[in-house]
Structure formats: C-alpha cells, structure tokens
N, C-alpha and C positions, 0 to 999 in steps of 0.2 A: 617134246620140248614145250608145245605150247600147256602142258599140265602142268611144266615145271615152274613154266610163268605165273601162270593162275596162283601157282600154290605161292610163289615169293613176293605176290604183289603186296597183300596186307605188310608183309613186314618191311618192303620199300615205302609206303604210304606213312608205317610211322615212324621210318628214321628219317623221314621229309618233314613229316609234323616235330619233329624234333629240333629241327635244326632252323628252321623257323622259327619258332618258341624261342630258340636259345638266342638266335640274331635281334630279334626284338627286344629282350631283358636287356643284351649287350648295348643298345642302342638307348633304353630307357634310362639305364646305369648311366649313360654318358652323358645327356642332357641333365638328368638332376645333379650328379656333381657339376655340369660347369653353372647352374642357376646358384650353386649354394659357395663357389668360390666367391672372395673377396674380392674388392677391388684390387689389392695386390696382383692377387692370382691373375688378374683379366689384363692386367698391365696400364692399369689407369695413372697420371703422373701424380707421383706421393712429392710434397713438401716439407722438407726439415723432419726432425724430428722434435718432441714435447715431450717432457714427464708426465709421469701420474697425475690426474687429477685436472691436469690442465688439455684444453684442446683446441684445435686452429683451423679454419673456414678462409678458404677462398672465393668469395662469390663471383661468376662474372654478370657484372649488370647486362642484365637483360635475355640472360642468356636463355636458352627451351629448360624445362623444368627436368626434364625426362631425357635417360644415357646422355650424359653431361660427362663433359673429361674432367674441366677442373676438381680437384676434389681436396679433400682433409688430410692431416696430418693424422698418422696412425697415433690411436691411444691405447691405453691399455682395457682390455674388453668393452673394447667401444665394437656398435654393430660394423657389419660390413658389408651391407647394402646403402653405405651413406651416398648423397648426392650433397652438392653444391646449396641444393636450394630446400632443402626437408631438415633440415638441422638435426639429422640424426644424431651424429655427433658430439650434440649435446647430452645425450641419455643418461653417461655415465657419468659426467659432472651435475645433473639431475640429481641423480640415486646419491649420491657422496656427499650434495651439500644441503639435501632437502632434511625439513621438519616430519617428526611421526607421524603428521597430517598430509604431508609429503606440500608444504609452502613453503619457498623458495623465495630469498632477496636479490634483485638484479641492479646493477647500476652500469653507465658504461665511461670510458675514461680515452683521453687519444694523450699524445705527447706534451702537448701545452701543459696538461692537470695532471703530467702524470712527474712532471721533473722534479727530485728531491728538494721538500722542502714548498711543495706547490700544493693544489688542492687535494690530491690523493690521499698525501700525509695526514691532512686536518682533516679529513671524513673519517680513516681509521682512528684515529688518536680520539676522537669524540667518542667509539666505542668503547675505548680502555679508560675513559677519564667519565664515562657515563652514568648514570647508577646503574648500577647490576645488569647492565648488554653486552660485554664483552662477548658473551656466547652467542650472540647473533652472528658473528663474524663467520662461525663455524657453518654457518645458512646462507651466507652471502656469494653471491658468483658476480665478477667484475669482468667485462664484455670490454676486451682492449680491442681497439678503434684502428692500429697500429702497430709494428712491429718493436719501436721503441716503448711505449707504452705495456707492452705484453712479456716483455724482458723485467721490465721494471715492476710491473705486478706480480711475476712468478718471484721477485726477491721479497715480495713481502708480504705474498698471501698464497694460501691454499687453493683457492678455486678460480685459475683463470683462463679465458676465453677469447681469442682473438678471431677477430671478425673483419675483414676486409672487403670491399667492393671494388673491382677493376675500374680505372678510371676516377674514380673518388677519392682524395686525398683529406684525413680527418687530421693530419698531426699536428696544426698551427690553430692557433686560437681562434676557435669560432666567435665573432661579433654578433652581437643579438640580431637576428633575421635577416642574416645576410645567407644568399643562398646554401653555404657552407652548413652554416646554422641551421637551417631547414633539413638540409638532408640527411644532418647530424641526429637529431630529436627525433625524426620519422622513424629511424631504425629501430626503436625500442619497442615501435607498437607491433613491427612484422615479428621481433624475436619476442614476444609477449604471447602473441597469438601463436605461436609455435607450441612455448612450451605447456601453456593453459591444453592444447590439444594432448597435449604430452601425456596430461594428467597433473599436472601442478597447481597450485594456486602461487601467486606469484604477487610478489610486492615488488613495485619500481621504487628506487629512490636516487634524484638525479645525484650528483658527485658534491655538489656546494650545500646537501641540505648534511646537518649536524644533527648526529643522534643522541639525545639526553636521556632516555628515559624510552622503555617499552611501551612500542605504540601499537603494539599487539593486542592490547586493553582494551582499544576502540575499531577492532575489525569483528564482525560477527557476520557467521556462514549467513544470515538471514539474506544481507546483503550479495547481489553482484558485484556491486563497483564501490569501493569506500574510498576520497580522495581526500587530500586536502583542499583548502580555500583558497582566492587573493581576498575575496570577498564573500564573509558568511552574514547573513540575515536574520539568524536567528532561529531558523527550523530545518535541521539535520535534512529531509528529503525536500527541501524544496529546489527546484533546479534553478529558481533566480539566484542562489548562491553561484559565483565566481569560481570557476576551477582552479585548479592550482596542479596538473600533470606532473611537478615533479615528484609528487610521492603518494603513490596510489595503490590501490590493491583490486585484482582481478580474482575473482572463485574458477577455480576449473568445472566447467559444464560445455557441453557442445556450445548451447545457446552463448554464451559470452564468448566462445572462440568463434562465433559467427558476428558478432558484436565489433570483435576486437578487427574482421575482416571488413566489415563494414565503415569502420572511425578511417581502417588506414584505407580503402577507394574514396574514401570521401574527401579525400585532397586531393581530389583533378577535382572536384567539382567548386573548392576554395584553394587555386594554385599559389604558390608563394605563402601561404598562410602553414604557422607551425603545429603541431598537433594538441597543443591544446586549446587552440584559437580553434577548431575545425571543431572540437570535442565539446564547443559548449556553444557554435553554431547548431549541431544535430544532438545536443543532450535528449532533447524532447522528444527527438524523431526515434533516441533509442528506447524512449520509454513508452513511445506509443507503439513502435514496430515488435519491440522485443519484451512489453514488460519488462526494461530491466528494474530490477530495485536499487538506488543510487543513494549511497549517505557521503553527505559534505562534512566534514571535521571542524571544528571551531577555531580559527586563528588562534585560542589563548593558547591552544592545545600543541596544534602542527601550526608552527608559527613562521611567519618569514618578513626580509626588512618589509616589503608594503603595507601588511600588518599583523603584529605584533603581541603576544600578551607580553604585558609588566610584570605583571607576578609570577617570579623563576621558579614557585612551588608547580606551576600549574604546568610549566611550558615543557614539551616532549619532546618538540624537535623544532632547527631554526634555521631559512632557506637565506641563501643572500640573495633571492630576487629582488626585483626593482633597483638592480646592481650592474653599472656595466663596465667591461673590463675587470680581467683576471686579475692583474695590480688591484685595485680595488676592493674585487671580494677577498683575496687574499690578507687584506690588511682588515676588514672589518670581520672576517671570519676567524683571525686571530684572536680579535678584542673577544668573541663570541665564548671561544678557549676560557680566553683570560677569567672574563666575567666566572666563568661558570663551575673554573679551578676556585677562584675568591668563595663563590656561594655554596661550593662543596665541604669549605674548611669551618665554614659556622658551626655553630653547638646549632640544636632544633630547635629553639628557646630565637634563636637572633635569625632563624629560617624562617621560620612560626610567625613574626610579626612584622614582615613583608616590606623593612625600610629596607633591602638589596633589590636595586633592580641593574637592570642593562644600560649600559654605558653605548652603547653601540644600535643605529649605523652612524658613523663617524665619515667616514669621506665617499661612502658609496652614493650614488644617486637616487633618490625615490622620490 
C-alpha cells in the first residue's frame, strides 16, 4: 500500500497544480471583465437619453474626483470609463466636430441666449451671412448651460453639450459681475483645459461675438495663447495690451494645459473678479513662469463696441462688449447684421473705397 502511495503521489501533485492554475485564470477572467464593464454594467445612475453627436454632464459641485455616482448620458461610442469630472464624455463630440489639425470652436449658451430669436440666433446667422464661414459651423461645439438651452441647440445644431453644476443655476440672464456672471465665464477655462489635455487646440468664442470673416488667418502654431484686445497698443506680444477673453485661442501642449490650470487657481487668489480680469492680473506671471508665447489681435481686426475698426474691409469679427443687458445687445447686434447685409450687397468698386461704415453701437452703453 504504502508503494502504491509513492507511485500515485506525482500524479496527485499535478492534478492539485492544475486545479490551482485553473482557480486563478477563473478569478483573473473575473476582475478584468468587471474593470472593463461600463458604467451601465456597474449600475451607475444614467440620465435621459441624447442623440448622436450631442452629450450631457452632470457635475456635482464639489464633489471627490474619483468613483463618483453622478454621471453622463450614454452617447453613442462615447468611452465608458467616464466620471463626472474628467469630461470623458466629450471625446466623441471632439472627434466629430474637430479640424484635420484636430482645433475645435467652443462657445457656451444657458436659456436667456438661447430663446428664439435671442442671441443664439445672431451668433449662427453671422456664420451663414459671413464671407465664406459657414463651414466653421461644422467645428463648432455649443456647451448648453441648461436643459432648456440644450433642447434648443439640438434644434439647430450638430454639436451640442450640456453641462450642468448641482446647485448652480445658469438659465436667467447673467448681469455683468454679478456672482452668477462670474461663475458663468469661469466654466470655459476648466472645459478648455480639458480638452487642450484632450489633444485639441481650441478656440473660445463667447455667444455676442459675430463672425464675419475667417479669423483663422491670424492664429499661428508659433503661438500659445492668440486673443483678442479691449485695448491694443500697437505691438502684437506686448502684454500691456488689454485682453479681451471672449475669443481666444489655446494650442494643445501639456505646458498650456498647465497654464490653463494655473489662470483657473488663480481666482481664489482675485475672488469675485472674472476670468479675464484675473488673466491680465498674471499675463506676465504666465510668461515668466511658463514661457508662454502670447499674440494680442488688433481691434480693427477682432473688433468689439469698446473698440472698434471703421473700415468693414478689415473687420473679422464684432463683440457687443462694453454692453449691458441682453435687450441692448440684442438690438445693437442686429444693427451689426443689418450693417454687414448692406456692405455685403456692394459691388467691390463701393467696398474698395471705404465710405460704408458701422451705424452701430446705438443704445448699448460704452
């Protein structure tokens, strides 16, 4: 008996070693599929559903970064490791409305700018009445602020993006620097700095600037940051020129997605102040800390009411800053329309010799 032991041990030892080996795979099998389920799969709460192209962010302010419940509206091959606060979920309205160079226009919009016939309207309608931009449209992603807003943009564009913060309420007309206002304008720099991480280069342009003409012409990779002016001096990199945040351009590099993390901490250090008051408190600090390379745009160029080029050969784009209240820009951003239907209908001979100019600001304030 005890030889017939000896002889049966090796082949007990390896159908032990087998069965181990196999418990193991079975247990390895099991953790990678549940790492690689969706949120679906793990039972995280889904909101509504979206169509193609468009996608929807529930943020909760303040919430831990990391296993987060609230979460996204499923898209269609959107990742499925998204969280709350990584804006995964952006990726595939990324890919869909980005340039060969993969740069991307973002604007954001809530219900006040979004009601037919309000500023929404006159921002697109500037693309189809522009010279030859229409096809920017097809690059543009609009960041709804709002559920009514984000309704109203899936009726009349391709790429939209609802974004909401618990607790924060964007839908009624922000008054200029009132706290609403502030925490309205801030948003654009954390989803900027997202997607520049993303890999995009990214142009901001707020919802009241009007686009005439391809202002593509005056961004080059040389640059990090190319913005507009309120106030330009006369030499593209100097930083005593005046920013103008609502319509800027960011390059995709690490170092600018550290830039851009930088601008948005640096409002607890200027509280209450909006983000381009804060942006041209530290312009120098970014150019000393980070080398960035900064080009300021000339008012004739990216124009807006504080100032302004006359000559509508030269002018690219026109902001109603220095504007308060939606009634107001609403009415001087029509005239803006108006004007620029009139100077589109001239022969080049009555373009050419610059007696058309702007009728407009008319009752805004500056």
């Amino acid at each position: 008996m005890m030889s017939d032991n000896k002889n049966c041990a090796p082949l007990w030892n390896v159908l032990l070693g087998a069965a181990i080996a196999a418990s193991f795979m079975v247990l390895l099998f099991s953790i990678t599929t549940e790492q690689n389920k969706s949120p679906l799969d793990l039972g995280l709460r889904i909101k509504g559903q979206v169509p193609p192209n468009c996608a929807c962010l529930n943020e909760t302010k303040n919430a831990p970064t990391n296993n987060t419940e609230v979460l996204v509206s499923e898209t269609k091959n959107a990742p499925t490791n998204k969280t709350q606060t990584t804006f995964e979920d952006l990726l595939p309205l990324l890919k869909n409305a980005s340039m060969d160079d993969n740069t991307v226009i973002f604007t954001e919009v809530n219900d006040a700018f979004a009601n037919p016939g309000s500023i929404l309207d006159l921002f697109l309608e500037s693309f189809h009445v522009g010279e030859n931009i229409a096809h920017l449209l097809d690059h543009l992603i609009i960041i709804a602020m709002d559920q009514v807003s984000f309704e109203r943009c899936k009726s009349l564009h391709r790429h939209c993006y609802l974004f909401q913060i618990d607790g924060l309420n964007f839908e009624s007309e922000k008054f200029y620097m009132t706290k609403g206002f502030v925490d309205l304008v801030w948003t654009k720099i954390k989803l900027m700095r997202r997607m520049v991480e993303f890999g995009y280069n990214v142009v901001f342009t707020v919802l009241d600037v009007l686009w005439l003409r391809n202002i593509f012409k005056f961004i080059s990779v040389y640059y990090d940051i190319t913005l507009s002016s309120d106030m330009y001096f006369g030499r593209p990199e100097d930083t005593g020129n005046f920013p103008n945040t609502g319509l800027f351009y960011v390059k995709s590099t690490a170092k600018n997605a550290e830039v851009l993390n930088f601008w948005y901490k640096a409002r607890n250090r200027y509280p209450d102040q909006n983000e381009q008051s804060v942006f041209n408190e530290i312009k120098n600090e970014l150019v000393d800390r980070f080398q960035v390379k900064m080009r300021f745009l000339e008012t004739d160029y990216l124009s807006g009411f504080c100032n302004y080029g006359k000559d509508m050969n030269k002018v690219y784009s026109m902001q109603s800053n220095c504007c308060v209240g939606l009634a107001n820009k609403l009415n001087d951003l029509r005239g803006v329309l108006d004007d620029w239907k009139k100077y589109m209908s001239l022969s080049s001979e009555e373009k050419n010799n610059g007696n058309f100019t702007w009728t407009i600001p008319r009752i805004c304030l500056h």
